[in-house]
N, CA and C of each residue as an Amber inpcrd file, in Angstrom:
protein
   702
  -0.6140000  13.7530000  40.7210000  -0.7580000  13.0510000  39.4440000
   0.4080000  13.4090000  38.5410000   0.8430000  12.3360000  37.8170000
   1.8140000  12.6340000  36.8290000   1.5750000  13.2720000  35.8840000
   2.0970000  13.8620000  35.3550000   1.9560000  15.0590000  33.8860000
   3.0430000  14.7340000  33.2320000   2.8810000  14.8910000  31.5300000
   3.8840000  14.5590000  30.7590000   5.1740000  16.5930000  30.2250000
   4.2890000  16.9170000  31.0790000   5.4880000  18.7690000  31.2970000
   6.5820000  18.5260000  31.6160000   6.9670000  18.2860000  30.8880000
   8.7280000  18.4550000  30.8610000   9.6530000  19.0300000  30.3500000
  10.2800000  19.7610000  31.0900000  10.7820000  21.3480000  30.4590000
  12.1640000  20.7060000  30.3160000  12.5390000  20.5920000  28.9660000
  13.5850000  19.9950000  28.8160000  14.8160000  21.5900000  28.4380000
  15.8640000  21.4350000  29.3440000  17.3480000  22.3330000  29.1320000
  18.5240000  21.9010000  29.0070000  18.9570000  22.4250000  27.7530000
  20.1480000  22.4390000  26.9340000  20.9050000  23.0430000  27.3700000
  22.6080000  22.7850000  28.0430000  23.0750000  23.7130000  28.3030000
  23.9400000  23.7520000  26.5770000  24.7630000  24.8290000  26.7370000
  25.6290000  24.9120000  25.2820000  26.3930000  24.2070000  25.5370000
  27.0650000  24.3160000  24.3790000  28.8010000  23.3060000  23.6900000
  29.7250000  23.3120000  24.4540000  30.3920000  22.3420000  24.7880000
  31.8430000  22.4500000  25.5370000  32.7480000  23.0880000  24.3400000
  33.4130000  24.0150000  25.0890000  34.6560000  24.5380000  23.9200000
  36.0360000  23.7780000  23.6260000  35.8770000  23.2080000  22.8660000
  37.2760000  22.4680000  22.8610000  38.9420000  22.7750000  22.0510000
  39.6160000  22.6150000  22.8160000  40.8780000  23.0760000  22.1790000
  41.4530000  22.3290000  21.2080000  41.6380000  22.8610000  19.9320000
  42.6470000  22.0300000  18.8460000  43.6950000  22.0990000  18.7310000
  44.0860000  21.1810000  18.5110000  45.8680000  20.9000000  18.5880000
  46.3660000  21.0320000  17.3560000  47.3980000  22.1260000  16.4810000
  47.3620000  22.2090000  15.5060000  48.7920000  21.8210000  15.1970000
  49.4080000  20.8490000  13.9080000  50.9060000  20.5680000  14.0720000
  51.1680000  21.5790000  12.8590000  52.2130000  21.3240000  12.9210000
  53.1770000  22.1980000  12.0670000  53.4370000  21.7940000  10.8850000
  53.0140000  22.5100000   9.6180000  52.9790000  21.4370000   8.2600000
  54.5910000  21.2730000   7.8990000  54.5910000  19.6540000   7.5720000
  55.6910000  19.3060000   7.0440000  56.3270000  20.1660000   5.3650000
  57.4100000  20.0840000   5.6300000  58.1540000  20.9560000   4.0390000
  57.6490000  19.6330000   2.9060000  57.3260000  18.9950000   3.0470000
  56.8860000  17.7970000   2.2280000  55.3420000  18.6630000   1.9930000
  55.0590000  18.7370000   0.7960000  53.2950000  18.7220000   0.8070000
  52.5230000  17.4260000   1.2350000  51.4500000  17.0560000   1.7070000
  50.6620000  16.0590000   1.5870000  51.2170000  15.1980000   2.4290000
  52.5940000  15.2310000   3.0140000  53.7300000  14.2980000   3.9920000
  53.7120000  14.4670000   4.5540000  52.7460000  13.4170000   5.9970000
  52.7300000  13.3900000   7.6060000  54.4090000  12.5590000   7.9800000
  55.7310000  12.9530000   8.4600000  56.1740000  11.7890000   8.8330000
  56.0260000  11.0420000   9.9130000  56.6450000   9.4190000   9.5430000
  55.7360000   8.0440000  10.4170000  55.5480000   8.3580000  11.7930000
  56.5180000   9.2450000  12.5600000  56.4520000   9.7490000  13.6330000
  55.7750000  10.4270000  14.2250000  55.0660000  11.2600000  13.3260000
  53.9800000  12.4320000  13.9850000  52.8740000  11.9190000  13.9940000
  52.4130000  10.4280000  12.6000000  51.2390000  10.2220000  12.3130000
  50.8430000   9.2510000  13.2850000  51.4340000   8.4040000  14.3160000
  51.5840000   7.5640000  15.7210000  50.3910000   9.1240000  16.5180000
  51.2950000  10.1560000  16.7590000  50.9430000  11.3110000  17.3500000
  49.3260000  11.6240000  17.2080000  49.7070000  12.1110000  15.9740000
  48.1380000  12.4410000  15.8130000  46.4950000  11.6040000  15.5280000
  47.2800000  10.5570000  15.2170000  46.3110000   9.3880000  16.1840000
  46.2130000   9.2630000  17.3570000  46.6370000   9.0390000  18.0190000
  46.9550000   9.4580000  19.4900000  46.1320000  10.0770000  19.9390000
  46.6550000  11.8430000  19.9900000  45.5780000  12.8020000  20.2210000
  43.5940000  12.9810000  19.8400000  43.7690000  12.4300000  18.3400000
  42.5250000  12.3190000  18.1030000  41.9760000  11.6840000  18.8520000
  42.5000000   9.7360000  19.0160000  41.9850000   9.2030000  20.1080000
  41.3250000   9.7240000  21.4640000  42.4400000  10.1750000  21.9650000
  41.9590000  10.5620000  22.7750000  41.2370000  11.7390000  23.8220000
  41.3430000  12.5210000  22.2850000  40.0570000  13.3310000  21.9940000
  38.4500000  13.0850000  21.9690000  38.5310000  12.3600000  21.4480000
  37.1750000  11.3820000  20.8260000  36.9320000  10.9900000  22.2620000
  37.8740000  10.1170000  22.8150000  37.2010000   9.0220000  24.0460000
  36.8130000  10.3560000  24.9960000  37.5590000  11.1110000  25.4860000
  37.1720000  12.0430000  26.1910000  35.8690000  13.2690000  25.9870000
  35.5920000  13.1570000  24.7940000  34.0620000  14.0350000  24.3940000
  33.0770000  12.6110000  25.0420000  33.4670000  11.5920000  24.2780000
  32.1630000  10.4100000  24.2330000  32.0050000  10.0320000  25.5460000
  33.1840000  10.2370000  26.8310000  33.1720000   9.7660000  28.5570000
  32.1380000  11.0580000  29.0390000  31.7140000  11.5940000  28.3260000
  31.5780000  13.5820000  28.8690000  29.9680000  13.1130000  28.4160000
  29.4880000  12.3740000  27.1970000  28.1910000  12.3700000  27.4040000
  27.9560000  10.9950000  27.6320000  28.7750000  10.0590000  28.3290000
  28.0370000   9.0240000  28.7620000  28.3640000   9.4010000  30.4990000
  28.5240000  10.1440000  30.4730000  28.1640000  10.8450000  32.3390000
  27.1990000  11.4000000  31.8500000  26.8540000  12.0610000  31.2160000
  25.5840000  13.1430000  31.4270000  24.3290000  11.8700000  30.9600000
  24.8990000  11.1190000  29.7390000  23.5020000  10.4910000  30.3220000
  23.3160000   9.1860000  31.2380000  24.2510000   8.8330000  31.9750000
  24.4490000   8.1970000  33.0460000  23.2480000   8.8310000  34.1370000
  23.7840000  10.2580000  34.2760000  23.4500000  10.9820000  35.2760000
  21.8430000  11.2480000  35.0920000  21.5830000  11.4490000  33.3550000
  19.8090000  11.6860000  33.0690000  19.0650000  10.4940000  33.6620000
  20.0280000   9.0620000  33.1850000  19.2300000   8.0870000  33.3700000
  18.5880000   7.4080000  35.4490000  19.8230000   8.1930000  36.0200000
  19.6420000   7.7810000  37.4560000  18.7660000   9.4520000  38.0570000
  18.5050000   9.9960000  37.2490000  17.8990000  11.0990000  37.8260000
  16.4220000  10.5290000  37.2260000  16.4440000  10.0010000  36.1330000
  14.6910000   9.7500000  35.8250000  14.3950000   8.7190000  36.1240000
  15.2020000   7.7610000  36.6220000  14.6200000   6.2940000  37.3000000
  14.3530000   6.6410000  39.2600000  15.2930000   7.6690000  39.5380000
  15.0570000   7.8670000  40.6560000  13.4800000   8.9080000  40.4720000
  13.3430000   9.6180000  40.2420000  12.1930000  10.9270000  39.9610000
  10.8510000   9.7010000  40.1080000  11.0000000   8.4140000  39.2980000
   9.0490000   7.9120000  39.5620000   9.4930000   6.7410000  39.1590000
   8.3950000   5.7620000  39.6220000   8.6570000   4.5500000  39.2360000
   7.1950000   4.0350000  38.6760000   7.1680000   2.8620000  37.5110000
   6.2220000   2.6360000  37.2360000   6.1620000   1.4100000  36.9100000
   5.0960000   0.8110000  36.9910000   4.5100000  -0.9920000  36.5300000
   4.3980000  -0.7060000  35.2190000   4.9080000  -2.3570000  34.6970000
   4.5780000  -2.3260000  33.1610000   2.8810000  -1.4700000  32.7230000
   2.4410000  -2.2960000  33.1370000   0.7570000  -1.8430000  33.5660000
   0.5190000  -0.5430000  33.9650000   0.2450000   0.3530000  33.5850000
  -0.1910000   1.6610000  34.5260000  -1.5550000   1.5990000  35.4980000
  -1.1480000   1.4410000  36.8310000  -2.5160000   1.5930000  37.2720000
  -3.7330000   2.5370000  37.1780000  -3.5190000   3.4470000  36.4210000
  -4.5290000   4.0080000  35.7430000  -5.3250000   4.5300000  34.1070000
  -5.0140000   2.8640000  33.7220000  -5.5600000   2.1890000  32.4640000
  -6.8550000   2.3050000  32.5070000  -7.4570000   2.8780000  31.3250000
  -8.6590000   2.9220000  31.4010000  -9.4200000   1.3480000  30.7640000
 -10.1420000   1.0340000  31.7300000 -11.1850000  -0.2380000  31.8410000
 -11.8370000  -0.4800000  30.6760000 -12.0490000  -1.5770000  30.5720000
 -12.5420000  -2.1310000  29.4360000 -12.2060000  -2.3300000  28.0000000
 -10.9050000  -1.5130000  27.7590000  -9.8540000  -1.6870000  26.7020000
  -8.8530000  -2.4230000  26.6580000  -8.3930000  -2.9750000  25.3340000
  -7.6200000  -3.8480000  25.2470000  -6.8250000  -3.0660000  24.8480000
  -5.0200000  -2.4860000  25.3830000  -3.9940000  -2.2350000  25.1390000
  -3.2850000  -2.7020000  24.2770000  -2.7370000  -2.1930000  23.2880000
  -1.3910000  -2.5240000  22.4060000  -0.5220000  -1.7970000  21.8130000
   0.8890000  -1.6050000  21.9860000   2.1180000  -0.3340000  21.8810000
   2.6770000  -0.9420000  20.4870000   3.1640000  -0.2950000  19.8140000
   3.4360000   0.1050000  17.9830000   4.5410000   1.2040000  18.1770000
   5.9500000   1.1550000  19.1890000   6.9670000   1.7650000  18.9990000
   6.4780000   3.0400000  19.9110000   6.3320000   4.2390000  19.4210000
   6.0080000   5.3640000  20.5120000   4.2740000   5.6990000  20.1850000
   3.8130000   4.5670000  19.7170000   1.8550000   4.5630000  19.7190000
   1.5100000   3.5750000  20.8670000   0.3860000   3.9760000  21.7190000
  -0.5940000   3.2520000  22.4030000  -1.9700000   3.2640000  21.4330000
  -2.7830000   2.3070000  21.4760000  -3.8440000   2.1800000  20.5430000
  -4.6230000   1.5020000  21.8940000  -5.3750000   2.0690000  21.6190000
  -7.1170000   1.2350000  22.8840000  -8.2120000   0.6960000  22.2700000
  -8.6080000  -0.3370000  22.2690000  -9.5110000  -0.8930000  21.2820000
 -11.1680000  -1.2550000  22.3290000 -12.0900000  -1.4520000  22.0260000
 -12.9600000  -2.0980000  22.5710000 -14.1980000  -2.4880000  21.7870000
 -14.6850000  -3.2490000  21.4500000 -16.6070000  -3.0930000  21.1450000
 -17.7940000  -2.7480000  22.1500000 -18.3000000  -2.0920000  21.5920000
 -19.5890000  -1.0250000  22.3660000 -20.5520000  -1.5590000  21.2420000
 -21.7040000  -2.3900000  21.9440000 -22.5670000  -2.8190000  20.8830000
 -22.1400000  -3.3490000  19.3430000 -22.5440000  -2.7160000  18.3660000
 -22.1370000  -3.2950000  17.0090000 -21.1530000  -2.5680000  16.6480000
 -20.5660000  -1.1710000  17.8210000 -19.2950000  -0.3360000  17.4440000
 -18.0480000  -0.8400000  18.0850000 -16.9130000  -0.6140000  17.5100000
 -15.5820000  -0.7790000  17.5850000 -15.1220000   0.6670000  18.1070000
 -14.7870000   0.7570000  19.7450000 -14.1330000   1.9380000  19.4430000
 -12.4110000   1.6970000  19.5580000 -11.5820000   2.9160000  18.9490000
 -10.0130000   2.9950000  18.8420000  -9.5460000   4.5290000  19.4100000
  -9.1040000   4.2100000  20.1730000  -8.4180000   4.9490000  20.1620000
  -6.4750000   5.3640000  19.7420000  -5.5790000   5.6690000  19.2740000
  -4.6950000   6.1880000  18.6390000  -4.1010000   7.5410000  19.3000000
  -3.3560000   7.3800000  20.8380000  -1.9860000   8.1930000  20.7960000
  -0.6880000   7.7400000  20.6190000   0.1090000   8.9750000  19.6470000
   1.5660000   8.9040000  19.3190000   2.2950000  10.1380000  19.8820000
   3.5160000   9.6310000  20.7270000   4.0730000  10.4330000  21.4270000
   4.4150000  11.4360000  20.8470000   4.7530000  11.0710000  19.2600000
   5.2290000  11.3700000  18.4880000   4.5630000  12.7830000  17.9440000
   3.7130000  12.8300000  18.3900000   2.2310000  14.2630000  18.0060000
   2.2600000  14.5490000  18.8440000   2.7460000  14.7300000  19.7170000
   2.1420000  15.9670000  20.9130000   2.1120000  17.2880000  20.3870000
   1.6320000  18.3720000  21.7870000   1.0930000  19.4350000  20.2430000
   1.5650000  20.3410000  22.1580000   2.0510000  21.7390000  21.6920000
   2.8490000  22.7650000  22.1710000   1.4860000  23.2240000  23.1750000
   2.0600000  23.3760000  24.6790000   0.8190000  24.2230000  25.3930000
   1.4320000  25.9020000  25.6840000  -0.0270000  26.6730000  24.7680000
   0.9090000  28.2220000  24.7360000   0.9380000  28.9520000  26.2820000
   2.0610000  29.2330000  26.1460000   2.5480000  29.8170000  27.3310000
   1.3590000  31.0050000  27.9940000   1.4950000  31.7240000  29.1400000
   0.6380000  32.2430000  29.7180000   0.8840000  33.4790000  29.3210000
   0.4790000  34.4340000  28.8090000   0.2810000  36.0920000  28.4790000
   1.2760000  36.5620000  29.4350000   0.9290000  36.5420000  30.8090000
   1.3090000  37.2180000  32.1080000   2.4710000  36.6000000  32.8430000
   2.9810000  35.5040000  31.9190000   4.1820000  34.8480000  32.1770000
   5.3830000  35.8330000  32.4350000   5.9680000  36.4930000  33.5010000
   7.2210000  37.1410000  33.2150000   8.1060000  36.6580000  33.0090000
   8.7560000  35.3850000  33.0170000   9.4440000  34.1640000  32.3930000
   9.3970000  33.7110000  31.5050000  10.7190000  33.5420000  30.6070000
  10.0300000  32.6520000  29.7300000  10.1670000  31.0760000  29.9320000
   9.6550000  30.3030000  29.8640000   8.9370000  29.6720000  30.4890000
   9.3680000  28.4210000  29.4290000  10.0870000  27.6690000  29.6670000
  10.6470000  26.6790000  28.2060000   9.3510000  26.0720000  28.1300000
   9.1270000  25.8640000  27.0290000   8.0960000  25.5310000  25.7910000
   7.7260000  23.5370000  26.5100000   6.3890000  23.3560000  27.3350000
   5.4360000  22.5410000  27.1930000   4.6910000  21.7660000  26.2880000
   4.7330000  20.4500000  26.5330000   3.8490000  19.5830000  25.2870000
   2.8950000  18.4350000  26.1170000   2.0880000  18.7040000  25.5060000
   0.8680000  17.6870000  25.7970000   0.2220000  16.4680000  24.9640000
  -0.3250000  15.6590000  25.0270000  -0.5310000  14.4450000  24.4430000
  -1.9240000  15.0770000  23.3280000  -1.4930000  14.4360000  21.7990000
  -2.5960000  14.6230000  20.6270000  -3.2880000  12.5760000  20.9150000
  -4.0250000  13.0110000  20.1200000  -4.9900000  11.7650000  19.8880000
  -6.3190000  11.6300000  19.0700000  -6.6360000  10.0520000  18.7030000
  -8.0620000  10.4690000  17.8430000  -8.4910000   9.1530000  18.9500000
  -9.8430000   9.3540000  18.0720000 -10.9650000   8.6100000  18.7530000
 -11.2720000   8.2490000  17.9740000 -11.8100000   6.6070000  17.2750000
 -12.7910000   6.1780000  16.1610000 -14.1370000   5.3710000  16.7720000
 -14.6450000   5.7830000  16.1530000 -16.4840000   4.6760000  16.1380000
 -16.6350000   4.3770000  15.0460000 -16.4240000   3.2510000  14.5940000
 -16.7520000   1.9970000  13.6410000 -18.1120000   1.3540000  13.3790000
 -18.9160000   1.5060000  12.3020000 -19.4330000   0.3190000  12.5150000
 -19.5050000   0.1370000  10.6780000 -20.1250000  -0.6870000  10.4820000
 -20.3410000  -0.8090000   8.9280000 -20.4200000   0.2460000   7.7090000
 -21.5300000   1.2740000   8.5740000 -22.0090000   1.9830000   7.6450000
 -20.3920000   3.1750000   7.4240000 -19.6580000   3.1800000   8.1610000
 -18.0780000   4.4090000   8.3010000 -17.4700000   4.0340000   9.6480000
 -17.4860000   5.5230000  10.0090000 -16.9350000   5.7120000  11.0220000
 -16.8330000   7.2370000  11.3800000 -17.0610000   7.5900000  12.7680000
 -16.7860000   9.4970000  12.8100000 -15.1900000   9.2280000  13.8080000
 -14.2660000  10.0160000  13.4910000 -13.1770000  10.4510000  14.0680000
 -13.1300000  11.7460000  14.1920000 -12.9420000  11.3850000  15.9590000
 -12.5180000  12.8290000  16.6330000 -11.2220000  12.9350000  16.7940000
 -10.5550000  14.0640000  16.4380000  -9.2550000  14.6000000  16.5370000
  -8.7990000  15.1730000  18.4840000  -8.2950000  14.9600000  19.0200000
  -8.5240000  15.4850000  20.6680000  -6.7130000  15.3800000  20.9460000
  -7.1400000  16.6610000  21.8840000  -5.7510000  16.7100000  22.7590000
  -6.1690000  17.3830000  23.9930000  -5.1610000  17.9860000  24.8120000
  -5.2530000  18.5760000  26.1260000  -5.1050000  19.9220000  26.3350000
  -5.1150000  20.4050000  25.4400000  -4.5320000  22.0710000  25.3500000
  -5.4580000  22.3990000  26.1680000  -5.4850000  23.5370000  26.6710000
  -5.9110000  24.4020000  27.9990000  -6.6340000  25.4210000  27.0000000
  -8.1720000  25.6020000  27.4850000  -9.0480000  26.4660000  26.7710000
  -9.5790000  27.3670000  27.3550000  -9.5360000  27.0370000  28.5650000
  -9.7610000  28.2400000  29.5570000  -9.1250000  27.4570000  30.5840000
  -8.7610000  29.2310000  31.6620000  -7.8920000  28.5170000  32.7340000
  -8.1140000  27.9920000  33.9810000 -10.0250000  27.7020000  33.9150000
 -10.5680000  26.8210000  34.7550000 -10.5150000  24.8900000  34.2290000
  -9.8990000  24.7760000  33.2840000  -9.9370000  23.6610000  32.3040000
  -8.7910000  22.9850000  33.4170000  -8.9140000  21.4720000  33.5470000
  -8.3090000  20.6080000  34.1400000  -7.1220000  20.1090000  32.9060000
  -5.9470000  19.9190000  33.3720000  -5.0080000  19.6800000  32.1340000
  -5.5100000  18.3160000  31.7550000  -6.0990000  17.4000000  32.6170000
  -6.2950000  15.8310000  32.5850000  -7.9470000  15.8550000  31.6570000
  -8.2580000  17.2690000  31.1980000  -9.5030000  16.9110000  30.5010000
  -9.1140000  17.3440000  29.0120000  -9.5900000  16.4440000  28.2320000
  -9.3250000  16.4280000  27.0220000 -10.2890000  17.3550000  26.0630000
  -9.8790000  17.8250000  24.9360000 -10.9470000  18.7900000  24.1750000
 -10.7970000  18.1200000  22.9160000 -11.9870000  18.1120000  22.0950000
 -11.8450000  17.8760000  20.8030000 -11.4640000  19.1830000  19.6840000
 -10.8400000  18.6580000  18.7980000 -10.6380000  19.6940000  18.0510000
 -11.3760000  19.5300000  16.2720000 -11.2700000  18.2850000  16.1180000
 -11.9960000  17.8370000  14.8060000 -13.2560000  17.1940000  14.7250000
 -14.0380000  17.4300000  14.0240000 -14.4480000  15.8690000  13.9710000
 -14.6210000  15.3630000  12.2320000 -14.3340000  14.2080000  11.8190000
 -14.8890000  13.8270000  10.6380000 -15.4890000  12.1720000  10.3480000
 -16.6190000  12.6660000   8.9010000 -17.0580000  11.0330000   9.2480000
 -16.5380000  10.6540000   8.1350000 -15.6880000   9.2350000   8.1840000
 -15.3390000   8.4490000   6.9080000 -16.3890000   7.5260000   6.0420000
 -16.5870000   7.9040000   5.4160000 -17.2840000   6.6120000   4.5680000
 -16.6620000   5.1190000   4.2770000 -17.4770000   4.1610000   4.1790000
 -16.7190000   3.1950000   4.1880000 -15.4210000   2.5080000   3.1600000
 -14.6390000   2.3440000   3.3280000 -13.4250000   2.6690000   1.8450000
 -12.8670000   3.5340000   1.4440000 -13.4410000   4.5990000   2.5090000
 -12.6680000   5.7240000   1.9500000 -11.2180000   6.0950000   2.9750000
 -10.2400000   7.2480000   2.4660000  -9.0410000   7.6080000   2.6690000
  -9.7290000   8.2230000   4.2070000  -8.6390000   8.1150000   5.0070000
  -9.0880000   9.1340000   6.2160000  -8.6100000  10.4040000   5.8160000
  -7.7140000  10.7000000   4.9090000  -6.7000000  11.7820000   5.0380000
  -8.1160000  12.5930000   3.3500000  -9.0110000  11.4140000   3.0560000
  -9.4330000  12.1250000   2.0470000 -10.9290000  12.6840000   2.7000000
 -11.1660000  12.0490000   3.7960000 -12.8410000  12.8540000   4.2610000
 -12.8940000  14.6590000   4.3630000 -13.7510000  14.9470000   4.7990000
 -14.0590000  16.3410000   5.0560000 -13.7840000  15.9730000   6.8670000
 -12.6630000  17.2790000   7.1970000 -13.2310000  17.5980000   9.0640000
 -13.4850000  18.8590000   8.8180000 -14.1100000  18.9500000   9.5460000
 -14.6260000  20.0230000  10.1530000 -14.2950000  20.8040000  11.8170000
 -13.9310000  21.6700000  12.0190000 -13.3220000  22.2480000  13.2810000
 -15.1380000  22.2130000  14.5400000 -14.4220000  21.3990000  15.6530000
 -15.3980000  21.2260000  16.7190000 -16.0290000  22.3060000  17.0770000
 -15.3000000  22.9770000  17.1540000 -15.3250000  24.9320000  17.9050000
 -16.1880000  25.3550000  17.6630000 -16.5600000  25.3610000  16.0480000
 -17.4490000  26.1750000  15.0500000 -18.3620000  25.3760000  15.0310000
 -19.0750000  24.4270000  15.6450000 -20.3090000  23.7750000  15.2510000
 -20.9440000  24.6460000  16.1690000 -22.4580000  24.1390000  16.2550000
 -23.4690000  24.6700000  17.1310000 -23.3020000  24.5910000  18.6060000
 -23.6850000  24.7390000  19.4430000 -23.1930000  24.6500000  20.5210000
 -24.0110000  23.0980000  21.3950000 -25.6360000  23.3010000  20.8700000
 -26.1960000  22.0850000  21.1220000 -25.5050000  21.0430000  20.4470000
 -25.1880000  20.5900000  19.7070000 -24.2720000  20.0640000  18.3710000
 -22.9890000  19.8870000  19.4790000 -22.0150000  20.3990000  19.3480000
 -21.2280000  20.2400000  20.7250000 -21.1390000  19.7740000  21.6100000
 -22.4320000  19.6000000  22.4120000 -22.6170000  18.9480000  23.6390000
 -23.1310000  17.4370000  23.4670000 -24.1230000  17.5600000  22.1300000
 -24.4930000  15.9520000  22.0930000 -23.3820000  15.1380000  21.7930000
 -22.5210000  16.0940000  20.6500000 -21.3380000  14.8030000  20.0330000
 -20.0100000  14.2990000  21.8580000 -20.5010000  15.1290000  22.4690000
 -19.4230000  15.3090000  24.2710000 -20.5070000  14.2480000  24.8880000
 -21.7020000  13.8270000  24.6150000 -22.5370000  13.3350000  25.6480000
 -22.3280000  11.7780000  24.6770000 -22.4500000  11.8430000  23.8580000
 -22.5420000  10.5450000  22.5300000 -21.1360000   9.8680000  23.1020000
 -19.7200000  10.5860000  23.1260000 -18.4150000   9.8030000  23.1740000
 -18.5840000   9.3290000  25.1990000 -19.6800000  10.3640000  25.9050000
 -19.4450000   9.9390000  27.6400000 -19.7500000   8.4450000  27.5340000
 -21.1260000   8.4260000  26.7110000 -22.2180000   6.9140000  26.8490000
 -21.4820000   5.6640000  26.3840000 -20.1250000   6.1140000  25.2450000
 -18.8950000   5.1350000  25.2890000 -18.2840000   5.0630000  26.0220000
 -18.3630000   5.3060000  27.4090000 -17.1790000   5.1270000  27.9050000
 -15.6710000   6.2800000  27.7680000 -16.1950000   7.2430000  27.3350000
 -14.6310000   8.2010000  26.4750000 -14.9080000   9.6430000  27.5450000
 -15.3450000   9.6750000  28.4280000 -15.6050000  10.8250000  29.3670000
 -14.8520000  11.4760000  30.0070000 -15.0830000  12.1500000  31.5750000
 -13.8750000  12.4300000  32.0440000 -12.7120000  11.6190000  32.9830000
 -13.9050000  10.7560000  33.4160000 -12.9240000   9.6410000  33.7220000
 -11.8690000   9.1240000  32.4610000 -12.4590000   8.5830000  31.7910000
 -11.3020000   7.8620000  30.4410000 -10.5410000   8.9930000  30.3600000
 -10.5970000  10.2260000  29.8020000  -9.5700000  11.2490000  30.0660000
  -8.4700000  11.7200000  31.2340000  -8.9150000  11.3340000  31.9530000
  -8.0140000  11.6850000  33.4060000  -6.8950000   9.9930000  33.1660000
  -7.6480000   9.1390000  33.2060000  -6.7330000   7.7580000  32.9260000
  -5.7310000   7.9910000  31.8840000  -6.3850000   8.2280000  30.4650000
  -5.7630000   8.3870000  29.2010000  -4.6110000   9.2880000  29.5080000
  -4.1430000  10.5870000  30.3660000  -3.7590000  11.2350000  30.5230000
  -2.6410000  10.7890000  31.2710000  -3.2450000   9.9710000  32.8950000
  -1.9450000   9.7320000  33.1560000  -1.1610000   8.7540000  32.6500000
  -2.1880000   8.2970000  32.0440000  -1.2110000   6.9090000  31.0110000
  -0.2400000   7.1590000  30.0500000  -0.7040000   7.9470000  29.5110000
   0.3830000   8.7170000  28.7290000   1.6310000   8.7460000  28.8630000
   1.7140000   9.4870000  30.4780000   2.8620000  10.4910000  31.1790000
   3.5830000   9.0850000  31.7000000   3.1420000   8.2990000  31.8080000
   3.8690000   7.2620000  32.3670000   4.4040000   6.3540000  31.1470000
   3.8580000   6.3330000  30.3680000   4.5840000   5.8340000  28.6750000
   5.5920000   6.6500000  28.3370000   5.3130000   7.9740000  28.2120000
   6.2100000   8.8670000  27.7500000   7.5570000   8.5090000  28.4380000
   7.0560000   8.7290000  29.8610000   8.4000000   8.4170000  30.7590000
   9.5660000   7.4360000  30.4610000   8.2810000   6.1640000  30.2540000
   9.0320000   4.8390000  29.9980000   9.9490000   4.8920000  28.8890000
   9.2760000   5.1950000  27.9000000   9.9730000   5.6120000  26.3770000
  11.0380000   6.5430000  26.2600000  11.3350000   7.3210000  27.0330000
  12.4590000   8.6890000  27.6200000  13.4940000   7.7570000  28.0070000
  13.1320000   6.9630000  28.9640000  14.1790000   6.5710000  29.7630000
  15.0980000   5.4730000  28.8960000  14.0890000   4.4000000  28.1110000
  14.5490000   3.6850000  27.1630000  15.4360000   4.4170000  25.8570000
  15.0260000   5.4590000  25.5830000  15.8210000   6.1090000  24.6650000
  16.6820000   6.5440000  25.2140000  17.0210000   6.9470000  26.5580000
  18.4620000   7.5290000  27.3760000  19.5600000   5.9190000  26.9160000
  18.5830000   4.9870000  27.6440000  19.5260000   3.8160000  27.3050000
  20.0010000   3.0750000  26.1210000  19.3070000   3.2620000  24.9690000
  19.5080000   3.2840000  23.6650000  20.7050000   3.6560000  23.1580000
  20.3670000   4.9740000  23.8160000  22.0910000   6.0630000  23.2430000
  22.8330000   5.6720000  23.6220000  22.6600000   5.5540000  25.4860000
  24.1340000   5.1850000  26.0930000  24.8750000   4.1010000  25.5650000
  24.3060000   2.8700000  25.2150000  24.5350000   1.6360000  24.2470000
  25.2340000   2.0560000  23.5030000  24.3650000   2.7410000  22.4780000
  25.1160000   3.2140000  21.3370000  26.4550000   3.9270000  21.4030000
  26.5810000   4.7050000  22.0270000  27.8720000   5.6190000  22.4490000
  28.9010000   4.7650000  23.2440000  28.2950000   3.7360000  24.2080000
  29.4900000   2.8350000  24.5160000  30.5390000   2.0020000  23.6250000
């Protein structure tokens, strides 16, 4: 299964040599002869940094098109949702009875997976997919806050944990409700609000989908931004 772990490495700066001329007895006076020159050099200074990263990302882009390939479609879309992308957001929509559910990931939130205690490596720094969940109906709505972080190390990376939950009233700000941290509720409390989102459809199946769907967006969106630049830099 695909995973969105991608240990991204920087190597450092190329060191580059400057060419320094010799100041003219004139203050402020390049003569016409040198200033041919040092255009010149700059030129082709410049072209030679900008040939240096359109190989490297030449080289990113045929290393991540070769590494996986994917359908517009991910074949492991979770069922019964209607898909729609908003730049680096996927949004999942459906009705469940008189509820609307949404879901809302942005690549753009992913959230850091902490490294292992017993790691003797260090281990470049992991990110995993954030997300909410909404249930709609007239009277509000409750939003769960969820990502993939690893809670114990029997935990499947493809299973999702909640971390919030809050209920909006109707008209009101999301950013103005009360959440409350999942962790700290009751534990029966816990399990019904985990059994309430299964009977939608939001279980471990939808999580294992949601997950690899992700990794295969992410991908897509990586690779498009390799080509973005290269554009740009050409």
């Amino acid at each position: 299964m695909n995973t969105m772990l991608r240990s991204m490495c920087r190597a450092g700066g190329l060191a580059n040599k400057i060419c320094r001329l010799t100041k003219p007895s004139a203050p402020n006076v390049i003569p016409a002869a040198l200033r041919h020159s040092v255009a010149t050099i700059s030129q082709v200074r410049t072209m030679s940094n900008d040939s240096a990263l359109m190989s490297a990302l030449n080289n990113e882009i045929l290393h991540e098109e070769g590494a996986v390939s994917y359908d517009a479609a991910p074949s492991g879309e979770p069922a019964d949702f209607a898909r729609s992308v908003k730049g680096a957001t996927i949004i999942l929509q459906k009705q469940f009875n008189n509820e609307t559910i949404r879901v809302e990931l942005d690549l753009n939130n992913n959230t850091e997976l902490a490294p292992a205690e017993d790691d003797p490596e260090e281990t470049p720094p992991q990110y995993l997919p954030s997300f909410k969940i909404e249930v709609s109906k007239p009277q509000g709505k409750l939003v769960f806050n969820c990502n993939y972080h690893m809670t114990t190390e029997e935990q499947n990376l493809d299973q999702f944990v909640i971390s919030e939950v809050a209920f909006v009233a109707p008209g009101e700000d999301d950013n103005m409700a009360f959440t409350t941290d999942f962790g700290n509720l009751d534990y029966v409390l816990i399990e019904e609000f985990e059994n309430y989102l299964t009977r939608r459809g939001l279980g471990a199946e939808f999580s294992s989908q949601l997950f690899e769907m992700s990794a295969e967006f992410e991908h897509h969106n990586y690779v498009n931004f390799l080509k973005n630049v290269r554009d740009f830099v050409n």
